[in-house]
Steps between C-alpha positions, in 0.01 A plus 500: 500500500293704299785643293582151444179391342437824313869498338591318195770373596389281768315347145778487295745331810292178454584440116783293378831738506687289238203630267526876593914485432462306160225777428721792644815347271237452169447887498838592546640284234340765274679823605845486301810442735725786389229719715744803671431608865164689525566901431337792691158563472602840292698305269287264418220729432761627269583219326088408459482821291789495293393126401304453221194235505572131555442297233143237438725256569705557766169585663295163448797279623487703846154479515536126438731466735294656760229301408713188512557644864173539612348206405797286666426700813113506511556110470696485773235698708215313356679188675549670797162636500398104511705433776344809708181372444596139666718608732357908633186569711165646378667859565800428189203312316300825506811739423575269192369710254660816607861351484425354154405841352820671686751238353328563176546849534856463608607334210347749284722778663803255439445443159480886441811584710708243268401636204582835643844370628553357120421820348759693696752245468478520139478870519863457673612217282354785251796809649748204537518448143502886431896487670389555869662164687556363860810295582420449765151371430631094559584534877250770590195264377337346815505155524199261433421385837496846622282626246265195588526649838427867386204338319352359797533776714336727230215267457446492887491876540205535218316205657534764853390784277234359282368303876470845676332673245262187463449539849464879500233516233310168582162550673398361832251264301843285290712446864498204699348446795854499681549834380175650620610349846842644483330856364220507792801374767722818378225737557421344836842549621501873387175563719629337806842712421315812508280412737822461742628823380165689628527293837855573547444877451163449715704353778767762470245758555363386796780373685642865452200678603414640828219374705279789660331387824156657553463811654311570830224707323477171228481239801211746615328464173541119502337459877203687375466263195516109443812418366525206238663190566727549163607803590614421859655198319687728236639727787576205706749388207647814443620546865666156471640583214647846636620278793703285313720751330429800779860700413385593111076523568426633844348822474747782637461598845259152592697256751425114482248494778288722355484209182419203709293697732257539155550195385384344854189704478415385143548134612251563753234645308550286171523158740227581771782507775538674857824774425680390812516120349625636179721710644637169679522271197724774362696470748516163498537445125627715233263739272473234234485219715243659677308532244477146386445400834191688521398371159535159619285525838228565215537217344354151632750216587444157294302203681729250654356188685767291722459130461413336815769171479302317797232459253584536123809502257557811340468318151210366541303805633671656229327280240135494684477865483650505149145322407267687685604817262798656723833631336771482699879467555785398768555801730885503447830325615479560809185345600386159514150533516365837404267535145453804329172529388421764204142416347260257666112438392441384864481668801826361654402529880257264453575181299468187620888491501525795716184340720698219530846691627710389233591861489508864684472815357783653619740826322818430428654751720380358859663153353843632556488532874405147569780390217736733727416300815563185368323262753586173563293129592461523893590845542253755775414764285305790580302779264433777703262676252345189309146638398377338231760244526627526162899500646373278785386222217808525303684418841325227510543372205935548473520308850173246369290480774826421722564740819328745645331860365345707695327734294429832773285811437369791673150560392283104554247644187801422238613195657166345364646581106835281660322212609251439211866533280674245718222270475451522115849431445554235732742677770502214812792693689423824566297648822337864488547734798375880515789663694663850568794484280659754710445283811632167347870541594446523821220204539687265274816581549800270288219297367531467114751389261360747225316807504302654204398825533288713231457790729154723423627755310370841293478323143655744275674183305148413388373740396302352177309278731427794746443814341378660806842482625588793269270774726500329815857467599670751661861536566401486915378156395767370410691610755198316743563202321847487556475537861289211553726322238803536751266375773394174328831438347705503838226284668552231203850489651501426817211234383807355279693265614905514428585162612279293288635158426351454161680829365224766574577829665371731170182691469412666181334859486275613188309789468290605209639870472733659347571763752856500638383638845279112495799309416871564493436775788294225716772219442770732638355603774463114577892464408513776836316301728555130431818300470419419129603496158401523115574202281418387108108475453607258238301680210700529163269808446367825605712855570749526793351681785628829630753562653498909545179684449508955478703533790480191692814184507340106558708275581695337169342126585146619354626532163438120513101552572336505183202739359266448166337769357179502198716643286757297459455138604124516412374440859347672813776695690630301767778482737680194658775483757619145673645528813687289743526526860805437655454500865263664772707794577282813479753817435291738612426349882917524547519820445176619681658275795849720461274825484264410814855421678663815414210700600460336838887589551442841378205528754669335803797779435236748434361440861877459673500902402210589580499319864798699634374863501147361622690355803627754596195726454332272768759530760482882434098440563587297788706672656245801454257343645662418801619861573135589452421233783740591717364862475150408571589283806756778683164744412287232704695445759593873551092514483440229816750652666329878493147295587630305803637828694197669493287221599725499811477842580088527448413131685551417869632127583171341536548134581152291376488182607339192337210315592494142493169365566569114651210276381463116611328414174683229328605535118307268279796357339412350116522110539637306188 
């Protein structure tokens, strides 16, 4: 564009052309027709020195003629010059007087290259007459509308020359402002091209370089002092970025292990984490994953209110807030009645709209479960763990005020938080109870038509709300946790009830944790014990749960559980499974039955041996014994025999006679 405007010939295109070819045709009406084909430069350098001097006259009628030529043509731009001026922008207006003075300059050059041409075709006429002739000068001559042609072609390559010399020696203070534009985008685009040449060769560098992990003796050095936060960041990146291409950057001799066992240790110290709970989110995630996810614990979640529909439209709590100073938005597609709230000059726990329980305050993770559950008008629903009643109240409010909740909790001191909620939002159907959750399958046994149960769990999905998670959780936690997990979650089954008319039968379990060993590991366990199955939560969102963790296999049916994590879906971590129950059967009570069984028969058999050689041991004893008595009673007798002889022998045969003394007393008989 700027070649355009700084040209003359985008000038000269807007005059009449009938003027420039009747101007073109004017000048060379003057040059004699009998003109031969132009010579070779040498000859006609020649022929210029042989020649004598033109004549006076021959030399005024040329210069006529190229006056005659010049005027005809500056008249023609003069009326195109008119017509730029009504017709071209203030950028032609301004470059008016430049075009004049090169079409005035161009006709000067023509007019001196005719009378140059005339001079050497006289010069030729001149040897032409001294006996040197062409034949074949008739048919060789060009014809006129080629030479008109030539002509143009010629005038269009000095407009090029006499344009880029213009441009070459013209300051920076006589171009337009399009050109300055076009001059400072050029030199833009040769910094940013160098500028990627240096990055290239900087990238180069470093993704061939070898990364040096620190020595013992330098980890020594760094214990005794306080090492920055930029540093441990810079390292941090340079292991992940010797992870990512470990063949070419590893340092010789260094295994994998050794990378990530750094890297875990940085994590901790530049994060404020216990090393066994990095050590698990590696395992868990990937390095860089990892890493973000420990970036976003840091980070607080947005504020999201849920609209409490048995009291207020979203719309219009929407627009009261709006005017007490609160920015806010729709939570997204998937929710009805969540706001996200990013700047408020209010406090927004106590407005009179919140006082009034149009709404809750309520994150939009712990939503999900109660969306999973989908209750229904008239249904018996139970929350196990309701405290504060934030998932009781949304209950409440998808069945409206239809049915029965019964909103259960261990500790009585948090139930008071439920009941002040379930008042201020206008809950009619639900009854509080302060139960053993563990105990509830057996006491209310087939009892519910759903079951929601946000077991207590160790809180590593949040994290930003609870930073003392970070130092106080311990692996051995977790694994506590889970235990009771199991407990609670097989109790909420047998409370279920499989053969609900209204289409109930499904419990939903929700933890706040991340931790595999809380969630796929305790559903599993459940899929072991319970005749049960996984279906569809029904959210369009949220990761896949696992389905093989290090070395351990779940069953395939909990990739339809579903898990949100701060770093990608902008949330708390949480975990949701829906589950149905299918019948009563227990599986592991049949096969304790089968093992009692087979160890009774193994015992009976056990004593069927064993009872033969004691049998006959006793009859041995027996039969022992009685020998022995036998012995002892031929010994006595042989004894009393010995005795009885010599009593014989020693004592005479002394006959004593008895007394009987005859009294005629009478016997005092007892009477009756």
């Amino acid at each position: 564009m700027g070649r355009s405007l700084r040209s003359g010939r985008q000038l000269k295109s807007l005059s009449p052309p009938k003027q420039r070819v009747a101007a073109r045709k004017a000048a060379a009406s003057d040059v004699p027709k009998s003109k031969p084909a132009p010579a070779k430069a040498g000859r006609a350098k020649k022929a210029v020195q042989k020649q004598p001097a033109p004549k006076k006259e021959e030399v005024e009628k040329d210069s006529t003629a190229s006056e005659s030529g010049s005027e005809s043509e500056s008249g023609s731009d003069s009326e195109s010059s008119d017509e730029v001026e009504k017709v071209a922008p203030v950028p032609l207006k301004k470059a008016k007087v430049a075009a004049k003075e090169e079409s005035s300059e161009e006709d000067d050059s023509g007019s001196e290259e005719d009378s140059s041409e005339g001079e050497e075709e006289e010069s030729e006429d001149g040897d032409d007459d001294q006996g040197f002739t062409d034949q074949n000068a008739d048919w060789l001559k060009p014809k006129q509308s080629k030479m008109k042609l030539m002509d143009s072609d010629e005038d269009d390559d000095e407009d090029d020359d006499e344009f880029g010399s213009a441009s070459e020696e013209g300051s920076d203070d006589e171009m337009l402002e399009v050109e300055r534009q076009s001059r400072i985008i050029d030199e833009e685009m040769k910094l940013e091209q160098e500028e990627a040449e240096s990055e290239l060769r900087r990238t180069i560098a470093q993704q061939t370089s070898v990364y040096h992990l620190p020595t013992v003796e330098e980890l020594e050095d760094d214990e005794n002092r306080v090492v920055p936060p930029s540093e441990l960041r810079e390292r941090i990146d340079d292991i992940l970025e010797v992870l990512a291409d470990f063949k070419t950057r590893r340092e010789p001799g260094r295994s994998r292990s050794e990378y990530i066992e750094r890297l875990g240790q940085d994590m901790a110290e530049l994060f404020g984490y216990l090393q066994e709970l990095v050590d698990y989110f590696l395992s868990m995630f990937g390095p860089n994953e990892c890493l973000e996810f420990l970036e976003a614990s840091d980070k607080s979640r947005p504020l999201v209110v849920r609209v409490n529909t048995l009291k207020a439209r979203r719309k219009d709590l929407a627009a009261a807030l709006m005017k007490r100073g609160v920015r806010l938005d729709p939570l997204a597609n998937w929710s009805k009645v969540g706001l996200k709230i990013y700047e408020s000059t209010v406090p927004i726990g106590a407005t009179p709209e919140y006082l009034a329980g149009h709404y809750m305050l309520q994150s939009a993770a712990s939503m999900c479960p109660v969306m999973a559950l989908g209750p229904q008008p008239g249904d018996r629903v139970m929350d196990m763990s309701a405290a504060p009643g934030g998932k009781t109240s949304y209950i409440a409010q998808l069945m409206r005020n239809k049915g029965v909740v019964i909103a259960n909790d261990l500790k009585p001191e948090r139930q008071k938080a439920t009941v002040a909620n379930l008042h201020r939002l206008g809950v009619r159907n639900a009854v509080t109870c302060c139960y053993d959750g563990r105990k509830i399958g057996a006491q209310m046994r087939n009892s519910f038509d759903r079951i929601l149960l946000d077991a207590p769990c160790s809180g590593l999905g949040v994290i930003s709300r609870d930073p003392s998670v970070k130092v106080q959780r311990t692996i051995p936690d977790v694994k506590r946790c889970a235990h009771l997990q199991k407990e609670l979650l097989v109790a909420a089954i047998d409370a279920l009830n499989h053969k609900s008319k209204k289409g109930g039968g499904y419990m939903v379990y929700s933890t706040c944790s991340v931790a595999v060993a809380e969630n796929e590991e305790v559903v599993n366990y459940l899929l072991s014990k319970r005749d049960v199955k996984i279906v569809d939560a029904g959210l369009d969102f949220g990761k896949p749960g696992f389905t093989r963790f290090e070395h351990k296999r779940f069953h395939p049916s909990l990739a339809l559980t579903r898990r949100f994590y701060p770093h990608v879906h902008n949330m708390d971590g949480f975990y949701v499974a829906k589950i149905q129950k299918l019948s009563d059967k227990r599986h592991g009570e049949a096969e304790k039955k089968e093992e009692e069984a087979a160890k009774e028969a193994a015992g009976e058999t056990a004593k069927a041996v064993t009872a033969e050689p004691k049998a006959e041991d006793k009859k041995r004893s027996e039969k022992k014994k009685k020998r022995v008595k036998k012995f002892r009673r031929n010994e006595d007798n042989d004894e009393q025999q010995v005795v009885r002889k010599k009593s014989k022998m020693s004592i005479p045969n002394v006959q004593v006679q008895k007394s009987t003394k005859k009294t005629n007393a009478k016997k005092n008989l007892p009477t009756a």
